[in-house]
C-alpha positions in Angstrom: 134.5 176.5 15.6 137.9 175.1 15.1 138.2 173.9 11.8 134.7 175.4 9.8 132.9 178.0 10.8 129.0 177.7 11.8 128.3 180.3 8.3 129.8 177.4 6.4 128.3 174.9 8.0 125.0 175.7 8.0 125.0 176.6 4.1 126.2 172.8 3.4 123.1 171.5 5.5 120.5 174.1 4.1 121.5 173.2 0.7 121.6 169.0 1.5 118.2 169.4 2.8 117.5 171.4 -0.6 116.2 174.2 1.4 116.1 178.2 0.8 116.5 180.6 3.2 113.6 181.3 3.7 111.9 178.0 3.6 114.2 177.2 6.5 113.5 180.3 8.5 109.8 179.5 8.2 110.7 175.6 9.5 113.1 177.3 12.3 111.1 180.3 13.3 114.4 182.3 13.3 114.6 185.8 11.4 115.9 184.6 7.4 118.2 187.8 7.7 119.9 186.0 10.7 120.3 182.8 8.9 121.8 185.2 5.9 124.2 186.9 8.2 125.7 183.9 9.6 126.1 182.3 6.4 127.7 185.4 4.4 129.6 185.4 7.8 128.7 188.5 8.8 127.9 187.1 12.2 129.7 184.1 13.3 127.9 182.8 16.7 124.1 183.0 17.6 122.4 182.2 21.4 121.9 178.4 21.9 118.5 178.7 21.3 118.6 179.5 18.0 121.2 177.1 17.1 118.7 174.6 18.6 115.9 176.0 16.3 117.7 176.2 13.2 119.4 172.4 13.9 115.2 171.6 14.2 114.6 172.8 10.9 117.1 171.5 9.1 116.3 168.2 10.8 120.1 167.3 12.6 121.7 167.1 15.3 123.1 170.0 17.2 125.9 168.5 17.4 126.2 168.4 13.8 125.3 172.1 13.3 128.0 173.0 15.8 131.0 170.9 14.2 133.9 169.6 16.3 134.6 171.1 19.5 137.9 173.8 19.8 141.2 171.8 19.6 139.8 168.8 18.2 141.1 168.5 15.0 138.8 166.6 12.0 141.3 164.8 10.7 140.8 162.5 13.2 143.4 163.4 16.2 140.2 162.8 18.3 140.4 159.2 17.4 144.0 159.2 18.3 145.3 156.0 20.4 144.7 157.3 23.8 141.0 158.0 22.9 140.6 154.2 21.0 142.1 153.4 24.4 139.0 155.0 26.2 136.7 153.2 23.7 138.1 150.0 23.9 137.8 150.2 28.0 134.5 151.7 28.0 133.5 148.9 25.4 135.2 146.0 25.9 135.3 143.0 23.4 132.1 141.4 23.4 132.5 137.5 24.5 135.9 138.4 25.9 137.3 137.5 29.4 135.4 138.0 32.9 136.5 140.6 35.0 139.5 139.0 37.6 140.0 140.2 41.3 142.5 142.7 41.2 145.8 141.9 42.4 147.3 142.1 46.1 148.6 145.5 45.8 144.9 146.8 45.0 144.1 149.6 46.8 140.5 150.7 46.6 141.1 153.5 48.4 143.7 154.9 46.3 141.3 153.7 43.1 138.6 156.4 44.2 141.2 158.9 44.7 142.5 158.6 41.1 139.1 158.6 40.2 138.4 161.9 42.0 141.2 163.6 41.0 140.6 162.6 37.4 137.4 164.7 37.9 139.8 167.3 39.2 141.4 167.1 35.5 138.4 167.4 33.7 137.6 170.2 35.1 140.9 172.2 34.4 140.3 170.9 30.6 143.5 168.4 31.2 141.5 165.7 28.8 144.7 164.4 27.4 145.7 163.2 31.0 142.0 162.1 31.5 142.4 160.4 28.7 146.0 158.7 29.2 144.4 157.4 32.8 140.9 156.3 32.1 141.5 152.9 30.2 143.3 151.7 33.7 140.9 153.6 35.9 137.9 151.5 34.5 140.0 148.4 34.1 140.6 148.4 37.7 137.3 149.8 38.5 135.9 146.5 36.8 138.5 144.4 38.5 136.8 145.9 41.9 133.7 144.8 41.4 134.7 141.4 41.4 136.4 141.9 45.2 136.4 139.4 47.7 133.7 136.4 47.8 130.5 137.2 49.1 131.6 140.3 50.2 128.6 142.8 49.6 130.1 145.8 50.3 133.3 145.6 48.6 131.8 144.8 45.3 129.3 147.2 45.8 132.5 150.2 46.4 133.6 148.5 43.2 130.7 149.3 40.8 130.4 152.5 43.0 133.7 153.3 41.4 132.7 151.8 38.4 130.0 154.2 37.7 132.4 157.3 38.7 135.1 156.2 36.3 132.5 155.3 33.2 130.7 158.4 34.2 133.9 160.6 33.5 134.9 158.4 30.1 131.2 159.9 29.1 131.9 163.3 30.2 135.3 163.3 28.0 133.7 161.2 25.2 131.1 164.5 25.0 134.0 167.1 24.7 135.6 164.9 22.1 132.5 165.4 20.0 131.4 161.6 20.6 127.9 161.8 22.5 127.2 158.4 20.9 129.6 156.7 22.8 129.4 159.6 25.6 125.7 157.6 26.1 126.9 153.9 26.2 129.7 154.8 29.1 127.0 156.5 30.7 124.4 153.5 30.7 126.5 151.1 31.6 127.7 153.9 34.3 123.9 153.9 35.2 123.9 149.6 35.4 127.2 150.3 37.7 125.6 152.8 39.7 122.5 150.5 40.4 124.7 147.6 41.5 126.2 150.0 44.0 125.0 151.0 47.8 125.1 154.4 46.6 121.7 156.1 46.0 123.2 159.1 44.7 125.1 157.4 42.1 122.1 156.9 39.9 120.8 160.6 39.7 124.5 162.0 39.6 124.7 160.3 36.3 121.7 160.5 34.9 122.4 164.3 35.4 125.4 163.7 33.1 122.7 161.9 30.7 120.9 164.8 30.3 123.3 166.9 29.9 124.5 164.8 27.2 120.6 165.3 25.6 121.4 168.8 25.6 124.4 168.7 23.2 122.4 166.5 20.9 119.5 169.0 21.0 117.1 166.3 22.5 116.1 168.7 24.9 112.6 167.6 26.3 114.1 164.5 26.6 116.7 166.2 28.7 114.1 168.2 31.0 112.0 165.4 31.4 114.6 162.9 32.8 116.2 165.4 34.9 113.0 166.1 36.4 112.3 162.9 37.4 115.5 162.5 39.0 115.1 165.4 41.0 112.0 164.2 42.4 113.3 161.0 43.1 116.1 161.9 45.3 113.7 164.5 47.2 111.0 161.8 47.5 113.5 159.3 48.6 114.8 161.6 51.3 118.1 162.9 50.2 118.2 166.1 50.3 118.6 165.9 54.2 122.6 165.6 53.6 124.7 168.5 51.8 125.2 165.7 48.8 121.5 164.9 48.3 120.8 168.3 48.2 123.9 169.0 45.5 122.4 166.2 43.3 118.7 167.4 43.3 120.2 171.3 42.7 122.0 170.0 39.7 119.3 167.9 38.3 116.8 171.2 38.8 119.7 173.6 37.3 120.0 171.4 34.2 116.2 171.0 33.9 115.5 175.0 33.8 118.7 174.7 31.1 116.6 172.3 28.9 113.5 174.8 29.7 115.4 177.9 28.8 116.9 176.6 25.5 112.9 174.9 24.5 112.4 179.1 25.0 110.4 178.2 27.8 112.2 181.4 30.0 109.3 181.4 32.2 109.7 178.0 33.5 113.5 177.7 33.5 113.4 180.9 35.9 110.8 179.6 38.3 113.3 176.4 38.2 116.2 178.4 39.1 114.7 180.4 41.7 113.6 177.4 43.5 117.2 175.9 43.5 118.4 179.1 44.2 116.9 179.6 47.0 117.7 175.5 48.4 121.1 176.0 47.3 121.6 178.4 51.2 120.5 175.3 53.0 123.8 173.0 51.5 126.7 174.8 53.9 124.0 174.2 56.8 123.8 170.8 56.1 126.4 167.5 56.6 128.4 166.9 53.7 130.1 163.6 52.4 134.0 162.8 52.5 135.0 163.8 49.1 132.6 167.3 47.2 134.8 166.1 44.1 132.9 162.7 43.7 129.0 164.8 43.5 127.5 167.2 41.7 128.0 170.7 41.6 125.7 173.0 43.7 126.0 176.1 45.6 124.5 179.6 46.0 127.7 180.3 43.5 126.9 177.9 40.8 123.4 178.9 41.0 124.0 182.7 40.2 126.9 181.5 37.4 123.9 179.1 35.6 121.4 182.3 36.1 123.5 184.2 34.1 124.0 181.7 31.4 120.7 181.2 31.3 119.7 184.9 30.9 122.9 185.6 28.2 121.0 182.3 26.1 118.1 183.7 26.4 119.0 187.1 25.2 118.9 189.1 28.7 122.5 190.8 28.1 121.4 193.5 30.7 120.1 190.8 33.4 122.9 188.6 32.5 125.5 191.4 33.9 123.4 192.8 36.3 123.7 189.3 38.0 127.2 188.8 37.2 128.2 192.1 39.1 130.3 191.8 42.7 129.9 187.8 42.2 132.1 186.3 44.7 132.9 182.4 44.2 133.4 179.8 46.6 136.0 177.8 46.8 133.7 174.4 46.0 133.1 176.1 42.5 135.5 174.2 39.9 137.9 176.0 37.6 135.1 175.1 34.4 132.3 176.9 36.0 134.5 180.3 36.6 135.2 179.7 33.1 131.9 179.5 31.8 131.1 182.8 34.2 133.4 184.8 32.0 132.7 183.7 28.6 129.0 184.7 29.6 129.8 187.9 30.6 132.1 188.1 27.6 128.7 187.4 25.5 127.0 189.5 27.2 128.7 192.7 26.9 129.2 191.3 22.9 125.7 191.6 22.8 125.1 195.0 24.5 127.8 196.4 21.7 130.3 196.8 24.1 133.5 195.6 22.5 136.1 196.9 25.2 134.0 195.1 27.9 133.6 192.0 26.0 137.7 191.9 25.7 138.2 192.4 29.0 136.6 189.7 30.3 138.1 187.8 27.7 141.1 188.9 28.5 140.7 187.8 32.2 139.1 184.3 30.8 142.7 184.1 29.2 145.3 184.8 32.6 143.0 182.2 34.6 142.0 179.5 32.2 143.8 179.7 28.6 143.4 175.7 27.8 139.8 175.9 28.6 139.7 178.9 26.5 140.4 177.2 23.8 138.1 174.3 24.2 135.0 176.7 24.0 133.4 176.8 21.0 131.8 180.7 22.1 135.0 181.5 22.8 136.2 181.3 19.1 132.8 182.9 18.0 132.8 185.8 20.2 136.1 186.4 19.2 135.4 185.7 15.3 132.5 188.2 16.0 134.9 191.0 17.4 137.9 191.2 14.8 135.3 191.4 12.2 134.4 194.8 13.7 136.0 197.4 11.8 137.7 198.7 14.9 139.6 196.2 16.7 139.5 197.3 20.4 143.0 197.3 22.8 143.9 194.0 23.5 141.9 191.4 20.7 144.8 190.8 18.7 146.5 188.7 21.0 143.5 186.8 22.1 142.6 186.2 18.0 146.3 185.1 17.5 145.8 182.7 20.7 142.7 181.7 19.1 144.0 181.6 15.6 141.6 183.3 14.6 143.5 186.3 13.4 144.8 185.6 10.0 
C-alpha cells in the first residue's frame, strides 16, 4: 500500500469493530495465525480472497481494507483540481444550464478518436493526462448529444460517445480510490449508452460495473450482473460479430473472477473454459472499426485471466504452468501484460522462489515502470521479499523504485 501498510490497517479496523483475533478469524474463516502475521507484519500481502473474507468479517469495504491505491497520496492529491475537474464534469450542477450544440468546428469524428485514445492512456497508467482531458471530452460528448434537429443518428453517436467518455471518468474515478463516484459516471454512462444505437454499449459498461462490484467486495452482486449481460448479448444475437463476441468473453471472464474470489474455484474454471474456448472463434469473425472502443477478449487475455485466477486462488504451480511460452497478441493492452507479470511475480513468491519472483519483477519494471507503481501487489510482493533475510540480486533497486527500501 502506499502510504499504510495492510498489517496496520487491519489492526485499526479489528480493534474499531472491538474484535480479537480470533473472534475475527472465526467471523472470516481465515487461519488467526494469518491474521497475526499480517498485522505483526510478518507478511505484508495475502490472495484476494482472503482479503475479501477478512473485509466480510470485519464488516467494510474492500476498498477500505486495501487503503489508497499506489501513488495516490492521502493527503488528498487525489482530490487535486484536475480530478474536482473530472467530478464536476461527470456531475454537473444540478439545475444548471442545458446542454448547447457544439460549435461549427465540432468534429464528431475526431471526438471518438480522443475518446479512444484516452482509453489508449488508461491503459499505459497515463491517468494524469486522462485526467487533464476528460472534463472536455464529456463536455463535448454532452454537447453531441444535442446535434442537429431531429437528427436520430447524430444524437444517438453523441450519447454513444457519451457513454464511452463517462465510462472511462468511471474507470479512472476506480483507480483514484473513488468507486462511489466510479458508479454514478457509470450509470449515467449506462442512461447514455441506452439512448444510443449501440447495443453493445450497455453490456461494455455494465462490464465496467461489475468490475467496480469487485473492488468494493460486492461480489455476488458482481457475478450476477455480469451474468446477465452475457446472456443478453448472446440471446440478442451478438456474438455473430468479433465485438459481440469480445463483450460476452469479458462479461464471462469477470463473472468466473467474482466466482473465483466467492472461492467458488469450481465454477469460475468451468466459466473460463467456456470463454476460452469461444475466445478462437473472435479472429474468424468480422470485427468493428476501432478494437480500442470494446472490451477486451482474446485467446491471450483468456490465458492471462486463467492465471490470475489460479495465483488468487492459491494454484502457484497451475498459475506458471499456464504462464509458460505465453505469446501475446498485439490486441492485448499494455495493463493486461502488466497484470501477467505481477501474477507470475506472485506466483513464484508463493512457491518460495525469491530469484524467480524478482525476475519477473524485474521485467514488469523495463516494460511498464508507471504501472508498476500503481499496483498495490506490486508494493506487497515487494514488501514481502526485502523482509526475507536474504535479499536476492536485483530487489534493491526495485524496493528503492518502490520506496519501499528504507
Amino acid at each position: 500500500m502506499a502510504n499504510d501498510d495492510l498489517g496496520r490497517t487491519l489492526r485499526r479496523l479489528r480493534r474499531l469493530a472491538s474484535l480479537t483475533q480470533e473472534e475475527l478469524a472465526e467471523r472470516s474463516g481465515v487461519c488467526v495465525d494469518v491474521i497475526r502475521q499480517l498485522e505483526q507484519r510478518r507478511k505484508h500481502s495475502a490472495r484476494l480472497p482472503t482479503l475479501h473474507a477478512l473485509a466480510n468479517g470485519l464488516g467494510v469495504e474492500l476498498t477500505t481494507l486495501l487503503g489508497d491505491p499506489p501513488a495516490v497520496s492521502s493527503t488528498g492529491e487525489n482530490d487535486g483540481p484536475r480530478f474536482v475537474a473530472v467530478r464536476r464534469a461527470v456531475m454537473p450542477a444540478l439545475g444548471g444550464p442545458e446542454p448547447q450544440p457544439p460549435g461549427p468546428g465540432f468534429s464528431l469524428a475526431v471526438l471518438r478518436e480522443q475518446i479512444a485514445e484516452g482509453w489508449t492512456q488508461y491503459h499505459a497508467a497515463e491517468f494524469d493526462t486522462v485526467m487533464k482531458a476528460l472534463p472536455d471530452m464529456i463536455t463535448d460528448a454532452r454537447a453531441a448529444t444535442v446535434l442537429g434537429d431531429g437528427d436520430g443518428d447524430a444524437r444517438g453517436a453523441g450519447f454513444a460517445a457519451l457513454g464511452k467518455a463517462l465510462q472511462l471518468a468511471g474507470h479512472v474515478a476506480v483507480r483514484m480510490g473513488k468507486t462511489d463516484l466510479a458508479l454514478i459516471s457509470l450509470e449515467r454512462a449506462i442512461d447514455a449508452a441506452d439512448r444510443s444505437a449501440d447495443p453493445l454499449l450497455r453490456p461494455i459498461v455494465v462490464n465496467s460495473v461489475a468490475w467496480t462490484y469487485q473492488r468494493q467486495g460486492r461480489l455476488d452482486e458482481a457475478l450476477s450482473i455480469a451474468l446477465h449481460a452475457a446472456d443478453a448479448t448472446a440471446d440478442g444475437g451478438h456474438t455473430n460479430t468479433a465485438d459481440g463476441l469480445k463483450v460476452w468473453g469479458a462479461l464471462t471472464m469477470s463473472a468466473a473472477t467474482s466466482a473465483a474470489r466467492s472461492n467458488d474455484y469450481e465454477r469460475a474454471a468451468a466459466l473460463m473454459a467456456h470463454a476460452e474456448k469461444e475466445a478462437a472463434r473472435v479472429a474468424k469473425l468480422p470485427s468493428g472499426d476501432d478494437s480500442r472502443m470494446v472490451s477486451v477478449f482474446s485467446p491471450s487475455s483468456v490465458r492471462i485471466e486463467r492465471v490470475r485466477l489460479a495465483v488468487q486462488y492459491g494454484h502457484p504451480q497451475e498459475a506458471l504452468a499456464l504462464a509458460k511460452g505465453m505469446r501475446l497478441g498485439k490486441d492485448v493492452p499494455a495493463s493486461w501484460r502488466t497484470w501477467l507479470l505481477l501474477d507470475v511475480a506472485r506466483a513464484h513468491t508463493d512457491l518460495g522462489d525469491a530469484a524467480g519472483a524478482v525476475k519477473a519483477l524485474e521485467s514488469l519494471h523495463r516494460v511498464a515502470p508507471t504501472w508498476m507503481q500503481h499496483h498495490t501487489l506490486a508494493v506487497a510482493i515487494v514488501r514481502d521479499l526485502w523482509a526475507l533475510p536474504n535479499h536476492p540480486q536485483g530487489l534493491r533497486p526495485l524496493a528503492e523504485f518502490l520506496g519501499v527500501a528504507r
